[in-house]
PAGUTI-194857 format. One record per residue: chain; x, y, z of N, C-alpha, C in turn. Coordinates in steps of 0.001 Angstrom, whole numbers, plus 500000, padded with zeros to 6 digits. Layout:
<pts>
 chaine    n_X    n_Y    n_Z   ca_X   ca_Y   ca_Z    c_X    c_Y    c_Z
      A      X      Y      Z      X      Y      Z      X      Y      Z
...
</pts>
This chain:
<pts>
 chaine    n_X    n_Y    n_Z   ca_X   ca_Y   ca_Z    c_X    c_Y    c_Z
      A 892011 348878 418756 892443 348256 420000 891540 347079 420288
      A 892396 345676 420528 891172 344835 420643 891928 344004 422238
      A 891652 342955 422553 891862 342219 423774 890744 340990 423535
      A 891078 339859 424666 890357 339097 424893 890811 337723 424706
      A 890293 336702 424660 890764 335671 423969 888877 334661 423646
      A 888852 334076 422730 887977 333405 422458 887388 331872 423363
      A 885904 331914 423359 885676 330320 424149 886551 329078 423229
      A 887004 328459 424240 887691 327424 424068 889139 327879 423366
      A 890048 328956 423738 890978 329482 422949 890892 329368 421496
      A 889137 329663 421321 888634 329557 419438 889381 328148 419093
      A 889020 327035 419297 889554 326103 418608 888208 324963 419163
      A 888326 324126 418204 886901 323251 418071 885690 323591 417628
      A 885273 324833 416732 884185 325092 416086 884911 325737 414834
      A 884539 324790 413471 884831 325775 411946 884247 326640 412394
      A 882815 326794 412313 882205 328188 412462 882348 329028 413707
      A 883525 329743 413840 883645 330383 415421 882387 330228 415535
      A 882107 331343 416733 880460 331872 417456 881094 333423 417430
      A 882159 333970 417061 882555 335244 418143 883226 335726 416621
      A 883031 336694 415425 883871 337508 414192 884409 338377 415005
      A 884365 338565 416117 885149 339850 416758 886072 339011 417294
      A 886773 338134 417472 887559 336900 418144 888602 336524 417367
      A 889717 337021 417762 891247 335933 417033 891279 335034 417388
      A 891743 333674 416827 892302 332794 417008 893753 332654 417961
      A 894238 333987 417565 895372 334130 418334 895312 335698 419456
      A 894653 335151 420627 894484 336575 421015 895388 337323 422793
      A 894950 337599 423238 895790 338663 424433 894599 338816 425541
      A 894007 338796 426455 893484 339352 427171 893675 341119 427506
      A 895018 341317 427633 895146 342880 427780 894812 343546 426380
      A 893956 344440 426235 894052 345469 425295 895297 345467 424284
      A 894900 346015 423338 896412 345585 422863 896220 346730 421626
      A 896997 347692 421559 896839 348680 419840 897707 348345 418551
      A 897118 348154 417835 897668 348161 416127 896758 349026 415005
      A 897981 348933 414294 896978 349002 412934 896292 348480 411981
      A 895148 348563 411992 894576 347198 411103 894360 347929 410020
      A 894123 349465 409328 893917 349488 408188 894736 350988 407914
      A 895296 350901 406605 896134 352021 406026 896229 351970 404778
      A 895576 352790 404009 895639 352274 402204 895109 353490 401452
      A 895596 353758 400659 895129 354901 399626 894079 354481 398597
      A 893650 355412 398120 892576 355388 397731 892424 356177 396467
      A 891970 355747 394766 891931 356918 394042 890715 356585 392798
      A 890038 357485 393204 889255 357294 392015 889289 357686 390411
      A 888816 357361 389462 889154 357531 388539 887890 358051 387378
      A 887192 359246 387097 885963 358882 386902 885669 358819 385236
      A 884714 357869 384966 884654 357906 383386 883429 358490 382659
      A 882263 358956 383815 881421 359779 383399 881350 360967 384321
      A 881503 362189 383174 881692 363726 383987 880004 364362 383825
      A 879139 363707 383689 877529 364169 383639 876895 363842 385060
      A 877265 362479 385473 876498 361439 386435 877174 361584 387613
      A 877146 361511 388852 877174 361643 389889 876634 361196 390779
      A 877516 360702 391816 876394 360085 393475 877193 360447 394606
      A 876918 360495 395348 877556 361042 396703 877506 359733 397608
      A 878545 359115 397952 879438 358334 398900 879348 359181 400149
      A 878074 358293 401362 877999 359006 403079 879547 358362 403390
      A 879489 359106 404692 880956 358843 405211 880388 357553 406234
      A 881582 356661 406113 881071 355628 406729 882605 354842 407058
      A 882327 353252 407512 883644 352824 407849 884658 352324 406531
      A 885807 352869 406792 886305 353115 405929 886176 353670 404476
      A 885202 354811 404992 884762 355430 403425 884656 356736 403876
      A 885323 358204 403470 884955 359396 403855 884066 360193 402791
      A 882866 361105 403340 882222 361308 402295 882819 362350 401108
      A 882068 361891 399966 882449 362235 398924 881524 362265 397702
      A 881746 363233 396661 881399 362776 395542 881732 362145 394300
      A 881450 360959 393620 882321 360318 392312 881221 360039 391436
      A 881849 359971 390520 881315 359616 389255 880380 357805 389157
      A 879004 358125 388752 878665 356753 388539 879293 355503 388087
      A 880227 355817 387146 880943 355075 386337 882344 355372 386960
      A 883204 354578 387118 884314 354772 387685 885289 353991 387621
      A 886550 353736 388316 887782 352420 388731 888311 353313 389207
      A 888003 352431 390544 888690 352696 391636 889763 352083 392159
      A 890980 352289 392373 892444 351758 393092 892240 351723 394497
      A 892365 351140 395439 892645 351075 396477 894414 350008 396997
      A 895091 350932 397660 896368 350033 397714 897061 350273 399296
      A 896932 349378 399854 897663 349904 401323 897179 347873 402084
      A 897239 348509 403382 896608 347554 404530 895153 347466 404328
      A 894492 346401 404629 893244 346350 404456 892687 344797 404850
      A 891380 344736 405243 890854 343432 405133 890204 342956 403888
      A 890629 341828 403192 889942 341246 401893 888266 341633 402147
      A 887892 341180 402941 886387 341529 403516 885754 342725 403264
      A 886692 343597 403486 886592 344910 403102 885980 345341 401406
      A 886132 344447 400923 885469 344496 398945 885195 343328 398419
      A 885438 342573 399071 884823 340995 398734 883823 340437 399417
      A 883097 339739 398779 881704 338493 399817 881087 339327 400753
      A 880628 341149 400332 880087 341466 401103 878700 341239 400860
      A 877772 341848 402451 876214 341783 402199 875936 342904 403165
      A 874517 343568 402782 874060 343966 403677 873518 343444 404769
      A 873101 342146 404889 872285 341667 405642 872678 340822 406795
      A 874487 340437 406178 874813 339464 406999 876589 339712 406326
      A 877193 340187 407244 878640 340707 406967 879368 341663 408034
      A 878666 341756 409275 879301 342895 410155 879282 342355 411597
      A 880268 342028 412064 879548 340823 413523 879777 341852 414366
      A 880022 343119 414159 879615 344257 415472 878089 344643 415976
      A 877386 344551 414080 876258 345182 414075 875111 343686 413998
      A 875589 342780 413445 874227 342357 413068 875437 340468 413406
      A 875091 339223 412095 875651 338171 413197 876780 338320 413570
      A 876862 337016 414264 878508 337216 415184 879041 335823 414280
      A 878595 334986 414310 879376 333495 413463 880243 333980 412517
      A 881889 333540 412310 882318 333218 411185 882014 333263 409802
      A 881354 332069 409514 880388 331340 408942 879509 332294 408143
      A 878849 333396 408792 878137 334432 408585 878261 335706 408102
      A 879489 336395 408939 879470 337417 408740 880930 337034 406851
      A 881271 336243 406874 882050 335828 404968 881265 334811 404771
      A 881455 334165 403658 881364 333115 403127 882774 331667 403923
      A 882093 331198 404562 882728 330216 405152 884025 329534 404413
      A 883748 329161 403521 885012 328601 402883 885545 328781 401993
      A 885714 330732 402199 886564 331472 401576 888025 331862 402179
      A 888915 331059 401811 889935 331079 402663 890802 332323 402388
      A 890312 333468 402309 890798 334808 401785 892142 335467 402994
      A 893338 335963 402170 894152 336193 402704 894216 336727 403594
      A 894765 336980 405210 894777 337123 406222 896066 336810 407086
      A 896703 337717 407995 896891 337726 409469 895875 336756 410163
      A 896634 336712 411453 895516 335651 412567 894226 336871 412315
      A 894799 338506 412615 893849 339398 413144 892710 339793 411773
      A 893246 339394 410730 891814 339232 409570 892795 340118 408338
      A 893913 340908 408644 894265 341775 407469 895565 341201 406830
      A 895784 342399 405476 897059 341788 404763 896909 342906 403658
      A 897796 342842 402907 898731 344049 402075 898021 343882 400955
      A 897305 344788 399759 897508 344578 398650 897143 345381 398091
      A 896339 344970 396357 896028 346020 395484 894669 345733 395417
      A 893573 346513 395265 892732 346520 394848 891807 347123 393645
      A 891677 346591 392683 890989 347840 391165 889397 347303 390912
      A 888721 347974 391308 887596 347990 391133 886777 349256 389278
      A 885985 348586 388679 885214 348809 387827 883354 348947 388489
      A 883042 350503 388304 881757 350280 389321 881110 351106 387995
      A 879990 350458 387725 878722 351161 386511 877415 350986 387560
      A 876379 352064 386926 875339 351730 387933 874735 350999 387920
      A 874432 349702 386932 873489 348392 387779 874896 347372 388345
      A 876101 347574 388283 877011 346582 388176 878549 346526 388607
      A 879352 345968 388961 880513 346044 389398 881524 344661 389148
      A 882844 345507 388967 883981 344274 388632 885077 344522 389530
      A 885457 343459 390451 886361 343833 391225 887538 342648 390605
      A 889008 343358 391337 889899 342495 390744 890900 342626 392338
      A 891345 342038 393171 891798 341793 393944 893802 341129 393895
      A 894470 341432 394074 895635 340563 394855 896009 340931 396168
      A 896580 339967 397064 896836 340193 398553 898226 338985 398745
      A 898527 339399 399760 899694 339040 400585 899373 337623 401460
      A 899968 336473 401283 899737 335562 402172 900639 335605 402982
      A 899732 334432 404915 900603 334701 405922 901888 333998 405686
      A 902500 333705 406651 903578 333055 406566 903349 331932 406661
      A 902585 331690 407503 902372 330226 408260 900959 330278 408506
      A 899940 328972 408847 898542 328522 408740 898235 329806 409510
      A 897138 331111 409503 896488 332024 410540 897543 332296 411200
      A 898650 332868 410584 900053 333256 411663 900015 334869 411548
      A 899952 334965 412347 900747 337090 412527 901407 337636 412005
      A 902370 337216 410755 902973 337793 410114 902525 337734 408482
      A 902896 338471 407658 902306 338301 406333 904156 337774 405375
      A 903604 337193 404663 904932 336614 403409 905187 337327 402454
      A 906317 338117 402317 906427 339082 401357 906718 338735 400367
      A 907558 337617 399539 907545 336799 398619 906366 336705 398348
      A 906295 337293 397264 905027 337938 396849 905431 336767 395017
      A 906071 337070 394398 906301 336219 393488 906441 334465 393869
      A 906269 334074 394969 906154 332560 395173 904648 332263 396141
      A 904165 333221 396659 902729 333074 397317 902027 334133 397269
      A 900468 334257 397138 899736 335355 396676 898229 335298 396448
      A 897365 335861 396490 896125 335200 396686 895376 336268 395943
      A 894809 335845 394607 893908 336187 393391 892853 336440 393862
      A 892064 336787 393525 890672 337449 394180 889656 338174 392672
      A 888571 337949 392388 887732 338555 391602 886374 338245 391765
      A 885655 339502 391452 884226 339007 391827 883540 339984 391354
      A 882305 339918 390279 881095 340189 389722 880018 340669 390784
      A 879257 341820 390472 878300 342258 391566 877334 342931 390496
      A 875969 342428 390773 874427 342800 389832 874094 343095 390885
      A 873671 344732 390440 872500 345186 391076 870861 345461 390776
      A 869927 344969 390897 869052 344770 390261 867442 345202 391793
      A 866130 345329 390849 865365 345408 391855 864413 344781 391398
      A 863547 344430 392404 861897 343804 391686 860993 344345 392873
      A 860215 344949 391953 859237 345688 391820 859207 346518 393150
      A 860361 347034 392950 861332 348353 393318 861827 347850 395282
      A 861805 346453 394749 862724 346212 395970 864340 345491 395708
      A 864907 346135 396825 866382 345903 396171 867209 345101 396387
      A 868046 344133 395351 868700 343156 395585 869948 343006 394669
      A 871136 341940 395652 871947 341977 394569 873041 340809 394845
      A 872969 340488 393620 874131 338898 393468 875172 338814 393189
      A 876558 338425 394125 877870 338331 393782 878088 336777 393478
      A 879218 336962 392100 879590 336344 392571 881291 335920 392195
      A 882546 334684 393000 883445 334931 393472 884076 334073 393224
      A 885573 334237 392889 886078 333160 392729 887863 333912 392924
      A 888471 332808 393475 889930 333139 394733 890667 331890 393885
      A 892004 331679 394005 892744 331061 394255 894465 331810 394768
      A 894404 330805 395340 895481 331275 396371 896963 329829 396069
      A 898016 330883 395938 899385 329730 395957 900107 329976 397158
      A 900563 329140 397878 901052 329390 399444 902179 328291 400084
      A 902272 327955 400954 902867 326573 401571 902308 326038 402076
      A 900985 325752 401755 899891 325083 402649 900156 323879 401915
      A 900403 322497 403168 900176 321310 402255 898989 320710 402208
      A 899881 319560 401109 898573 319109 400677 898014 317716 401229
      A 896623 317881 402100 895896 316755 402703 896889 315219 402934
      A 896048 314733 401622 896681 313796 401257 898406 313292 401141
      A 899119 314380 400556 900387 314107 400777 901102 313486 402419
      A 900098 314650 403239 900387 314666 404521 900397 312916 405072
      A 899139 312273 404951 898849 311203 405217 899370 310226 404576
      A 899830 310692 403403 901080 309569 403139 902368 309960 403359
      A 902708 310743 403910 904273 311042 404817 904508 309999 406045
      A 902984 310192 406004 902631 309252 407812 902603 307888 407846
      A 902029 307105 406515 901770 306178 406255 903369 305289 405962
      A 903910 305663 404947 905284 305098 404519 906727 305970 405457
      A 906075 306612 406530 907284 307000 407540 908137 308260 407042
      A 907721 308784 405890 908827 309839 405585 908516 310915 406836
      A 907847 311463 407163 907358 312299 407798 906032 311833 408936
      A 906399 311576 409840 905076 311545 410741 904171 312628 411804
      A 904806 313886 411547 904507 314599 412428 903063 315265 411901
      A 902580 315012 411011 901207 315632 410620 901291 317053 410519
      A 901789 317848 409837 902098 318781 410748 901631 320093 408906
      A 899994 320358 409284 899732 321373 408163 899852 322513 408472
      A 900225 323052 409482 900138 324570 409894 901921 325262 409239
      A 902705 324418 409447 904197 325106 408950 904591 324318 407981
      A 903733 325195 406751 904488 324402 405455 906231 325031 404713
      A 906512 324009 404242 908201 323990 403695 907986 324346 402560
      A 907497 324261 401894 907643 324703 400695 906133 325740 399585
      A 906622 326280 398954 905945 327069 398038 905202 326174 396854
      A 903948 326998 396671 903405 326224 395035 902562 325308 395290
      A 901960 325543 396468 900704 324882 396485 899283 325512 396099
      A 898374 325000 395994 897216 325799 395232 896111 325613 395972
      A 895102 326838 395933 893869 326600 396024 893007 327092 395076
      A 891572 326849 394571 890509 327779 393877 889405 327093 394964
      A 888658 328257 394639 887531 328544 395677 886476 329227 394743
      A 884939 328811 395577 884351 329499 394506 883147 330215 395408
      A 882308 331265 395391 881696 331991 396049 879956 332590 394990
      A 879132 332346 396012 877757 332839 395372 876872 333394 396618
      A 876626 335158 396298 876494 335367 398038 875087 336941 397349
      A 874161 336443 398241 872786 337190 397566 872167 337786 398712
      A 871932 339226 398271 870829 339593 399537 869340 340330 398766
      A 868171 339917 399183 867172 340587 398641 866211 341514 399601
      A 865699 342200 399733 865489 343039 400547 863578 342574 399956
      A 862683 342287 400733 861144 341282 400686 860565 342405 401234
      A 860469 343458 401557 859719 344298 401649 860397 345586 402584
      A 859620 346759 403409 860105 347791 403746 860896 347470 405411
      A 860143 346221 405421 861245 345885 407172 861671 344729 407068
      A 861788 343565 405937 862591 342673 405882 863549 341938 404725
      A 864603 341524 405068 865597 341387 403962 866162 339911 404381
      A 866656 339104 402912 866755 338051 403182 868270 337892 402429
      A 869324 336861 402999 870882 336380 402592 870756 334978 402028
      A 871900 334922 401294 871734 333679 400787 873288 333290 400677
      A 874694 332504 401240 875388 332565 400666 875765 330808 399913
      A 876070 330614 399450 876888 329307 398909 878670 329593 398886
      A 879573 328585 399140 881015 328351 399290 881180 327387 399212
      A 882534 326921 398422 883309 326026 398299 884540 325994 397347
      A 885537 325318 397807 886710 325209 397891 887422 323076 397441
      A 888450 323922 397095 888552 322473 396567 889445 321371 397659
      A 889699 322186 398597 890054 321246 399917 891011 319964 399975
      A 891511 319934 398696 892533 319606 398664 893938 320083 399423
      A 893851 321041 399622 895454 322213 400160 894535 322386 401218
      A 895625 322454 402503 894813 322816 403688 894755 324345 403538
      A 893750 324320 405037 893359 326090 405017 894734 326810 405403
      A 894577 327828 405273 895792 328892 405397 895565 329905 406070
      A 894297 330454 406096 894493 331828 406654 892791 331835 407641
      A 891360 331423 406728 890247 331655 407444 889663 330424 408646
      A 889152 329796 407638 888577 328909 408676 888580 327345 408105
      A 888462 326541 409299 888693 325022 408343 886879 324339 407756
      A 886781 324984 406850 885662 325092 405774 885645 324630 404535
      A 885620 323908 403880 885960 323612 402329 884779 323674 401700
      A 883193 323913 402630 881767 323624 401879 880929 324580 402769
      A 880336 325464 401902 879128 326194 402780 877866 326799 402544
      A 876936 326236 403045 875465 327315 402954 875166 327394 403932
      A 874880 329138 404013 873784 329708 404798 872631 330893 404110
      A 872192 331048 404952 870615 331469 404765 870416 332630 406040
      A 869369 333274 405973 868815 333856 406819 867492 334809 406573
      A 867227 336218 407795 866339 337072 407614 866969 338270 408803
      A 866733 339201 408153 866620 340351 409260 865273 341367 409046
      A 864763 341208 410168 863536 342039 410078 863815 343465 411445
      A 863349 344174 410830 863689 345817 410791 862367 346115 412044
      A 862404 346800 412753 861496 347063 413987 860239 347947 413715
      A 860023 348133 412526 858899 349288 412249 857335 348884 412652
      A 857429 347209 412525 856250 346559 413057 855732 346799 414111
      A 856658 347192 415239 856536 347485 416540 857295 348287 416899
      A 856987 349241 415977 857201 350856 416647 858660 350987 417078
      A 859406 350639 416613 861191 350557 417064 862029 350511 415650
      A 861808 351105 414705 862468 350994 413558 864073 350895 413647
      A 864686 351322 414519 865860 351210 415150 866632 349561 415414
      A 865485 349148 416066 866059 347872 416524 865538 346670 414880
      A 866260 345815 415615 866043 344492 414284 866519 343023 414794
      A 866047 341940 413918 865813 340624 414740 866600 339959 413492
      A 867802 339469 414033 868493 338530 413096 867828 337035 413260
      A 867651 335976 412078 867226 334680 412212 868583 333980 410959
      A 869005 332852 411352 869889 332706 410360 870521 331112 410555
      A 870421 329842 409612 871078 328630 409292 872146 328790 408626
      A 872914 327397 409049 874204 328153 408723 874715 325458 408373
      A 875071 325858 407214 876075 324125 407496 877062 324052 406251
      A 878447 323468 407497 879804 323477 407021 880153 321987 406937
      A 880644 322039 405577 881313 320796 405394 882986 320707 405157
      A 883772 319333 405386 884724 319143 404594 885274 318265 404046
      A 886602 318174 402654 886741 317606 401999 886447 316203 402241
      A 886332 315024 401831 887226 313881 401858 888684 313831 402572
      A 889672 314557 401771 890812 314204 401959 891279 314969 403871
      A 890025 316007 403495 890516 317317 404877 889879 315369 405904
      A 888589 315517 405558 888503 314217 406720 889253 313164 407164
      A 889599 312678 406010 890906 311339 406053 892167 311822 407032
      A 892527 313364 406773 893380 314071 407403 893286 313905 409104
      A 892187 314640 409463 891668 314518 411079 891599 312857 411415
      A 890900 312005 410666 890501 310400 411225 892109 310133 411046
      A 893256 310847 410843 894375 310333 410999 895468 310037 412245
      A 894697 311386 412750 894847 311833 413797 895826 313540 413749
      A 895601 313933 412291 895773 315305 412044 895599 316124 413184
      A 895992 317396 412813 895577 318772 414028 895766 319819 412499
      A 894740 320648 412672 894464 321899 412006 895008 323077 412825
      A 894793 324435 412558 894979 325403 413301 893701 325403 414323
      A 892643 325162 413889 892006 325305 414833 890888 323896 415210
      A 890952 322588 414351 890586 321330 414388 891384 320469 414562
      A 890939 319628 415221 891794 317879 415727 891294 317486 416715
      A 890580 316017 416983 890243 315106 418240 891325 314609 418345
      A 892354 314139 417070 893066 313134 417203 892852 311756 416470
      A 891323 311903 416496 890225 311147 415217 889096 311361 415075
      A 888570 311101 413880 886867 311428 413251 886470 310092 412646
      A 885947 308929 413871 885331 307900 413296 883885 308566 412890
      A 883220 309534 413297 882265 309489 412596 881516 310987 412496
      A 881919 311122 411248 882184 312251 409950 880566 313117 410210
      A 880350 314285 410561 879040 315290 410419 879350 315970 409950
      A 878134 316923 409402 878500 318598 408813 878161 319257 410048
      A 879250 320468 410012 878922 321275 411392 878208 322080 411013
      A 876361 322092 411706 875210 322877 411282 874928 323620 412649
      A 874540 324782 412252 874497 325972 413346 872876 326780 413221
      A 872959 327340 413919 871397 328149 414008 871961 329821 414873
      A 871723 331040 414541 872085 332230 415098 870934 332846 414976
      A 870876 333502 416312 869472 334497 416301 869853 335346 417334
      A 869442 336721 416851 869519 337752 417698 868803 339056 418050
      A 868448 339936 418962 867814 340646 418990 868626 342221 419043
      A 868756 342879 418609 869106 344476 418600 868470 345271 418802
      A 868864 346301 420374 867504 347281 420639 868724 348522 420217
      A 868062 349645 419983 868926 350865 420594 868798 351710 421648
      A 869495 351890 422217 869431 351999 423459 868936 353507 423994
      A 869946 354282 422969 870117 356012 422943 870700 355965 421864
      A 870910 357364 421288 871347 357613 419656 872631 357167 419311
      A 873181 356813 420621 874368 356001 419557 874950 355125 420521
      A 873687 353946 421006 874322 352787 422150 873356 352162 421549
      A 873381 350585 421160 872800 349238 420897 873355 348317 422019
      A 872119 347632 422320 872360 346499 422751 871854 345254 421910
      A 872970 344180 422086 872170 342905 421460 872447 341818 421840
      A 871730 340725 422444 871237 339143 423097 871131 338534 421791
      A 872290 337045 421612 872675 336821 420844 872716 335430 421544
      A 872219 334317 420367 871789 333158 420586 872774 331963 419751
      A 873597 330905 420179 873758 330122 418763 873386 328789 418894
      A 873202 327952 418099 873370 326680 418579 874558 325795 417394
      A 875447 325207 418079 876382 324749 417140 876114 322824 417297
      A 875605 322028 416124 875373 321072 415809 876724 320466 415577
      A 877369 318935 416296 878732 318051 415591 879368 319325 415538
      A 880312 320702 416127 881261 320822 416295 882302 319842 415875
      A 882940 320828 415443 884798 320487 414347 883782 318920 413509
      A 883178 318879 412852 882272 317472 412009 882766 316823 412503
      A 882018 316588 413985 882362 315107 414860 880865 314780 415562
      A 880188 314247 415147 878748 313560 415493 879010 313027 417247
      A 880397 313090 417415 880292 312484 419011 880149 313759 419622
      A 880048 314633 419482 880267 316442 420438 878832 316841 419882
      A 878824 317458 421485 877248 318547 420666 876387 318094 420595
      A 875205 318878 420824 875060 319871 420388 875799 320868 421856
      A 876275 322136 421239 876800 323354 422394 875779 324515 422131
      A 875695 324837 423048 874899 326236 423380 875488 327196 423281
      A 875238 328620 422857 876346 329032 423286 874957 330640 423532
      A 875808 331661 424518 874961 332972 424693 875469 334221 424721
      A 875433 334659 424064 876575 336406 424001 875528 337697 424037
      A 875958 338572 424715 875272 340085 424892 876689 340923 423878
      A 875788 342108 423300 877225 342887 423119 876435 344536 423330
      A 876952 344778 423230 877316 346467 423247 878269 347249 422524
      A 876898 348314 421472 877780 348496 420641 877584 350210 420279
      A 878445 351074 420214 878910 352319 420616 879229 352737 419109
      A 878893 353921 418836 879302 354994 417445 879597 356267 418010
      A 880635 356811 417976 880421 358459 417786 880875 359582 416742
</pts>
């Protein structure tokens, strides 16, 4: 059950401030289903064993070290892709976009983050192979998903090392998507506009099928000692084809730290610190200085072109055994890459509940 609607009806920052925030949202409460999918493991060593805690979307269990696993129903791509420990959950730890995925992973999605597919995973114990397909929306971040599944569809695979030094633990994905959809393409757009065939600018309701994207993903977390752990992600996209489903991102690094409360006697609580800068294409720019509109970008024009650079910091206490509070800081630099806006402030509390 979610509700609300986002600052500025979420439009004018690539990097929201708010992962708990649709683009398309309701103020009243509102119930659905966001996840429904089966699940089967498959095991290839009957000696080895680990036990899976019960957790979100995971009930406990025991499987085999070695394994392939199916997963097939409703689900968020997020859910097995570009994850981290350190920086991937905007309930628990940041709240940015930007942060909690890889920014300019335009991974298949509803406005509300989900979509249909298959998932086959290969898991050995230093290592993992995931293989992904999913359902694209209909239209740019639209509410419905495209079942024409043979004319739009979104590829997904990604490599995961698990490794330690000197028995601290870390581990490197990495990712690569392409997606075929009706998203047009930049450039075409601006010459529809230019020689009059088409002037309406118009990338959110594409006509036709067989457009392309590849995307590419490098996303690291190392854990620097017993109370602090450090993220690393890199993104990019070839930004040619507009966005479709995440965010208008075609370029991304961020960075960060979370340090763990044991220093001061609160092992419970923890202190997010975290940089964050988004770029886009050429052609995505030429697009906006056209006087384009995105799903969630457009002045109308971009005489003068920034990367939108951000800063997130936050504090997490716990409150009682199963209430957190957390004071949550951002600063968003050139919003939508326009050097005339900004810098914005922005300040969020949340409250956050398990039982």
């Amino acid at each position: 059950m979610a509700g609300g609607k986002g600052v500025g009806s979420t439009l004018g920052i690539a990097g929201f401030p708010n992962g708990e925030t649709f683009r398309i949202g309701s103020p009243e409460p509102t119930v659905y289903v966001a996840r429904i999918f089966l699940r089967q493991h498959i095991n290839l060593d009957k000696e080895h064993f680990e036990d899976l805690p019960d957790d979100a979307n995971q009930v406990r269990e025991r499987v085999s070290t070695s394994r392939i696993t199916l997963s097939a129903g409703k689900f968020s791509v997020g859910d097995f892709f570009d994850d981290n420990n350190v920086s991937h959950d905007p309930r628990v730890d940041f709240m940015n976009w930007a942060l909690m995925s890889n920014g300019a992973y335009d991974y298949a999605a509803i406005t509300r983050g989900y979509t249909y597919g298959l998932i086959a995973e290969l898991v050995k114990p230093g290592w993992a192979l995931r293989f992904g397909t999913t359902l694209e929306p209909t239209y740019a971040n639209g509410p419905e998903l495209d079942w024409h599944y043979t004319h739009t569809n979104s590829e997904n695979i990604e490599f995961e090392r698990r490794y330690a030094i000197h028995d601290h633990k870390g581990v490197i994905r990495l990712l690569g998507y392409y997606n075929v959809n009706k998203a047009p393409r930049y450039r075409d757009v601006i010459n529809n506009k230019l020689n009059g065939t088409d002037t309406s600018m118009d990338v959110v309701f594409g006509k036709a099928y067989g457009n392309k994207k590849p995307g590419l993903g490098l996303n690291a977390e190392q854990e620097l000692n017993s109370s602090v752990s450090a993220f690393l992600r890199l993104g990019w996209n070839n930004g040619k084809t507009a966005t479709w489903a995440f965010t208008e991102i075609d370029n991304s690094i961020s960075g960060g730290l979370r340090i763990y409360g044991q220093g001061w006697k609160r092992p419970s609580d923890n202190i997010g610190v975290a940089l964050l800068s988004n770029g886009i294409s050429k052609d995505h720019r030429d697009f906006l200085a056209a006087g384009g509109y995105g799903f969630i970008l457009g002045d109308g024009k971009l005489p003068n072109y920034g990367r939108e650079n951000s800063a997130e910091v936050f504090y997490q206490t716990k409150l009682f055994y199963n209430l957190w509070l957390t004071l949550d800081y951002q600063l968003v630099d050139h919003p939508g890459y326009n050097k005339d806006r900004g810098p914005v402030h922005l300040f969020a509390g949340r409250v956050h509940i398990e039982f």
